[in-house]
C-alpha positions as semicolon CSV with decimal commas, in nm:
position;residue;x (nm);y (nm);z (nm)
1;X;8,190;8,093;11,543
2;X;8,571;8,221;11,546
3;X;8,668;8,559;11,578
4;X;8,813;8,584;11,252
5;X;8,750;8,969;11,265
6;X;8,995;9,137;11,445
7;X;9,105;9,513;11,571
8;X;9,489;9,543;11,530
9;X;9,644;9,825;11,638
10;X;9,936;10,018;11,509
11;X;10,152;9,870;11,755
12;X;10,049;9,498;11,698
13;X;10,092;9,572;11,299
14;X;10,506;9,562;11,353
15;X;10,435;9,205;11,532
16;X;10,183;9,085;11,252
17;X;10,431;9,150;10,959
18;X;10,665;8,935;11,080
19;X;10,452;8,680;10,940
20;X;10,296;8,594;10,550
21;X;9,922;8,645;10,448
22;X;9,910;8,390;10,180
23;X;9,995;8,557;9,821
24;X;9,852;8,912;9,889
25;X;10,178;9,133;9,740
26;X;10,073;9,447;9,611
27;X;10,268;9,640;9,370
28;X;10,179;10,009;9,427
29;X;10,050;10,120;9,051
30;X;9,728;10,222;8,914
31;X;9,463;10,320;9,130
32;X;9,501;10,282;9,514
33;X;9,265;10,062;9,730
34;X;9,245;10,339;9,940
35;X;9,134;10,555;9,666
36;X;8,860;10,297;9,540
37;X;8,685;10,255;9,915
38;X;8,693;10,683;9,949
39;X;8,472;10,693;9,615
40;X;8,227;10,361;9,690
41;X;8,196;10,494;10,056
42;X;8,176;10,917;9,941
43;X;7,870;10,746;9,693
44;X;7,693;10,595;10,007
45;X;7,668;10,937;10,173
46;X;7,920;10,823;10,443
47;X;8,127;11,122;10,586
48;X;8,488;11,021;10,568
49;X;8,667;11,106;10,913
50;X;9,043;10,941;10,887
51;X;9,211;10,742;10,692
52;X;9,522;10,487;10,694
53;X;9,739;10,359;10,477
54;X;10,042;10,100;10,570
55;X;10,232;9,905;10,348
56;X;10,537;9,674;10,425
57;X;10,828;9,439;10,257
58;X;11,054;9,220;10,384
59;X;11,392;9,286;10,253
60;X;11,546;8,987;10,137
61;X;11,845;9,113;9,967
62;X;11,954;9,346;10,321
63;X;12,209;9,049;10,436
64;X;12,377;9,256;10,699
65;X;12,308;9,554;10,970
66;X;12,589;9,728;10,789
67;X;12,341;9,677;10,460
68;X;12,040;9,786;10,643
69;X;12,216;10,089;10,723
70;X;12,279;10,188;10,426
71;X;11,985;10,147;10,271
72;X;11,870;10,379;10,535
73;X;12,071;10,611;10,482
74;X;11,933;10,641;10,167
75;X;11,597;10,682;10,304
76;X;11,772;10,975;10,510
77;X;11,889;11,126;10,208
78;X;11,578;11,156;10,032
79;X;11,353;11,283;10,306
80;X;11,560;11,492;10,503
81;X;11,335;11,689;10,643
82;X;11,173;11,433;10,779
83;X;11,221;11,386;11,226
84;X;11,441;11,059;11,251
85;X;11,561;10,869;11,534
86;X;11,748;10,548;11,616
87;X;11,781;10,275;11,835
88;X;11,938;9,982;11,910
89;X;11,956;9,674;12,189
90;X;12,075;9,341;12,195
91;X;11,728;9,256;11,976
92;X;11,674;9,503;11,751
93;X;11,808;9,777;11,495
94;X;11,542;10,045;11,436
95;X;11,543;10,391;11,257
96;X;11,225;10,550;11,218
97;X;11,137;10,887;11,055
98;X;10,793;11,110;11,050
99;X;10,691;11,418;10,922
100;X;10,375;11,596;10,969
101;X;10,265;11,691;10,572
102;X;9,955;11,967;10,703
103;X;9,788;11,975;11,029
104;X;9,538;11,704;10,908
105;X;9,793;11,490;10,693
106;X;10,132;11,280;10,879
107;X;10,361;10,998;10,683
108;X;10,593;10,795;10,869
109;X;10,864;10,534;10,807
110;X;11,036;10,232;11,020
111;X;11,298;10,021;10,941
112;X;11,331;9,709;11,147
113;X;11,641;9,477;11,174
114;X;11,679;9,165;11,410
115;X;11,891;8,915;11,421
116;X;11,873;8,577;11,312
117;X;12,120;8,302;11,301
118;X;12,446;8,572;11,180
119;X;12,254;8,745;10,929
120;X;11,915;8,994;10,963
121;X;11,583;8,993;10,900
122;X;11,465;9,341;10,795
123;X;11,114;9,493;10,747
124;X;11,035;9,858;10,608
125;X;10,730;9,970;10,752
126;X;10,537;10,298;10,580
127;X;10,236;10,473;10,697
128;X;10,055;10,769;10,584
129;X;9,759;10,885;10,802
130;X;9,507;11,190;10,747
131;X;9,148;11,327;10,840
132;X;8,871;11,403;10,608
133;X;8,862;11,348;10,205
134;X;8,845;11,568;9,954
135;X;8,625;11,491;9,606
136;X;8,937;11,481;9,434
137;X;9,244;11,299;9,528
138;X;9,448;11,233;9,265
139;X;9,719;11,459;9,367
140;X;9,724;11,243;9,710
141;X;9,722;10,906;9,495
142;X;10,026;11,039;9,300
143;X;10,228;11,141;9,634
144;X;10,143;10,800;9,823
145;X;10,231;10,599;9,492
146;X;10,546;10,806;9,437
147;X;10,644;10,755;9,839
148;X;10,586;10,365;9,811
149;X;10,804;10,350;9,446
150;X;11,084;10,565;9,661
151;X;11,082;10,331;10,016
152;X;11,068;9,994;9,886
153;X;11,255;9,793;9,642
154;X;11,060;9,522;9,552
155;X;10,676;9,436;9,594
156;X;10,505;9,646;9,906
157;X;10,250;9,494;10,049
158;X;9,940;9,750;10,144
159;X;9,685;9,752;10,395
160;X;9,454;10,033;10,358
161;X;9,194;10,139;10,601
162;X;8,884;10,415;10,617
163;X;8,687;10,528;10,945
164;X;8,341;10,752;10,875
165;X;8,003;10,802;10,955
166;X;7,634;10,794;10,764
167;X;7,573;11,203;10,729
168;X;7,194;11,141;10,797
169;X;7,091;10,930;11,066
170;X;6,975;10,591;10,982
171;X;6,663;10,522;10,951
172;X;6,731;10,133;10,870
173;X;6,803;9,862;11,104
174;X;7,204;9,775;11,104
175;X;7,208;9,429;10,926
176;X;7,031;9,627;10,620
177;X;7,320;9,907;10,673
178;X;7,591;9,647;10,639
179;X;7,389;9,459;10,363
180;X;7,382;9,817;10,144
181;X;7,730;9,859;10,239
182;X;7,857;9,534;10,113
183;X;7,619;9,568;9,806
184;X;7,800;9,890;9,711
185;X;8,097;9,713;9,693
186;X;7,987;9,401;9,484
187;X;8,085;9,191;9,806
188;X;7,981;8,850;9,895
189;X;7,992;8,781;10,264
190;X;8,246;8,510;10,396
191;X;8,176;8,528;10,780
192;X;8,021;8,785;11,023
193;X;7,965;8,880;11,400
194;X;7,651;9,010;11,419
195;X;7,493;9,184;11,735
196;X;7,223;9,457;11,830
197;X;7,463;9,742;11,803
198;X;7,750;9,625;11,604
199;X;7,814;9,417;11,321
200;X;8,181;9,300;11,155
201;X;8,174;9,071;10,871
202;X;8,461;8,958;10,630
203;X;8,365;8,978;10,298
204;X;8,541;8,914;9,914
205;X;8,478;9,244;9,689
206;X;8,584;9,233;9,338
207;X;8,717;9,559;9,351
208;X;9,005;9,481;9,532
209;X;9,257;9,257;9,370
210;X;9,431;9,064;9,662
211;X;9,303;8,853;9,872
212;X;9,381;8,632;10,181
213;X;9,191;8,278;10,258
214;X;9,025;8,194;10,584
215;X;8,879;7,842;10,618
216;X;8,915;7,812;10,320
217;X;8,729;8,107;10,154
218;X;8,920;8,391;10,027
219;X;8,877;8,737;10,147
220;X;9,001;9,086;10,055
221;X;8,809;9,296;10,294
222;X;8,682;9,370;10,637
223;X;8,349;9,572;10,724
224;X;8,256;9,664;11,121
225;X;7,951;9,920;11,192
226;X;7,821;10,023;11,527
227;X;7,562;10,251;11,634
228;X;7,375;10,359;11,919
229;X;6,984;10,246;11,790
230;X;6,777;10,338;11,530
231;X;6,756;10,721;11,448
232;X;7,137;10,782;11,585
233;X;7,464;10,754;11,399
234;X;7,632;10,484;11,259
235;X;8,014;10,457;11,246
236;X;8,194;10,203;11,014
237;X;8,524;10,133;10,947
238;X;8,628;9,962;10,632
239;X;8,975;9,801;10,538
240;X;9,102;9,620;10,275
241;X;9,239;9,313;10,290
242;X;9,196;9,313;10,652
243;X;9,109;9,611;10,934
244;X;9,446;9,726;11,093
245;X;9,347;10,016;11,304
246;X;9,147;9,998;11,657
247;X;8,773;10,151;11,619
């Protein structure tokens, strides 16, 4: 069986963009995916312990570095408080930006510009990152909404991403955990590596909207849970449409 489940990390997610995932634009309104995984995953007695969100757009209409800098300039003039740098070499443009929001809560933004043939290709990267969950996050909805209307221009596609643990220790075996898990979700499993201690499976849930296709089956989001046995904890890590953080 291929690998189709895969462990990117934040480094490997500038390479990956560079690249489509079938029709899978997301325009950031109404409630987040994000948002929607917190509450199934908060009703399954799983401790949330981070979560990620990224979202990304190629810029079509930035022709020129001179255009890419001022669109980021813009950027600079909304969120000046934010850290930014630059750099550049004989490959690359970048400007990047971060800001810490609280000690639990950090938002960051890159724009990246290479060359191609006289004009640029540009991509504006956006990631907000935090620790725990609260009940009640609509004021964090409304702020990560409001910071994806702000950055991008067109359609943003989002990648959102959860990492937790079962409060009690399981008493079931692990291919009923990730059975229960998908359940909760309304998911029907697409493909799965399943061992002793660990299980990943890609799955399609219609709670999230977008989807990509693999072999020919669509998918919209990615399940992995490992423990150490019955009786001890078991971590998951969910992400919608794919996983995009290492675990």
């Amino acid at each position: 069986m291929k690998k189709l489940f895969m462990t990117l990390s934040i480094i490997a997610i500038i390479g990956f963009m560079m690249i489509n995932i079938g029709n899978k634009t997301t325009v950031a309104k109404g409630e987040l995916d994000l948002l929607t995984m917190a509450s199934v995953l908060q009703g399954e007695n799983i401790l949330i312990k981070n979560w990620t969100l990224h979202a990304r757009e190629k810029m079509e209409n930035l022709q020129t570095l001179q255009e890419v800098k001022a669109f980021t300039d813009e950027l600079q003039s909304k969120y000046p408080d934010w850290e930014w740098s630059f750099q550049r070499s004989e490959k690359a443009w970048e400007a990047e930006a971060i800001i810490m929001k609280t000690d639990t809560q950090s938002e960051a933004v890159k724009v990246l510009s290479t060359p191609t043939k006289g004009q640029v290709q540009t991509y504006v990267i956006y990631e907000a990152k935090g620790q725990g969950w609260k009940k009640e996050q609509s004021e964090l909805a409304a702020e990560l909404n409001s910071k994806i209307s702000d950055i991008f221009r067109g359609n943003a596609t989002i990648f959102s991403c959860i990492q937790g643990e079962f409060n009690d220790k399981m008493n079931k075996s692990l291919p009923d955990t990730a059975a229960q898990l998908l359940a909760a979700f309304n998911a029907t499993e697409i493909e799965a590596i399943k061992e002793d201690q660990f299980i990943s499976a890609s799955a399609n849930s219609p709670l999230f909207g977008e989807s990509i296709e693999t072999n020919g089956n669509k998918m919209n989001m990615q399940l992995g849970l490992r423990t150490q046995g019955m009786g001890a904890k078991t971590n998951i890590v969910i992400g919608t449409p794919i996983i995009t953080i290492e675990y």
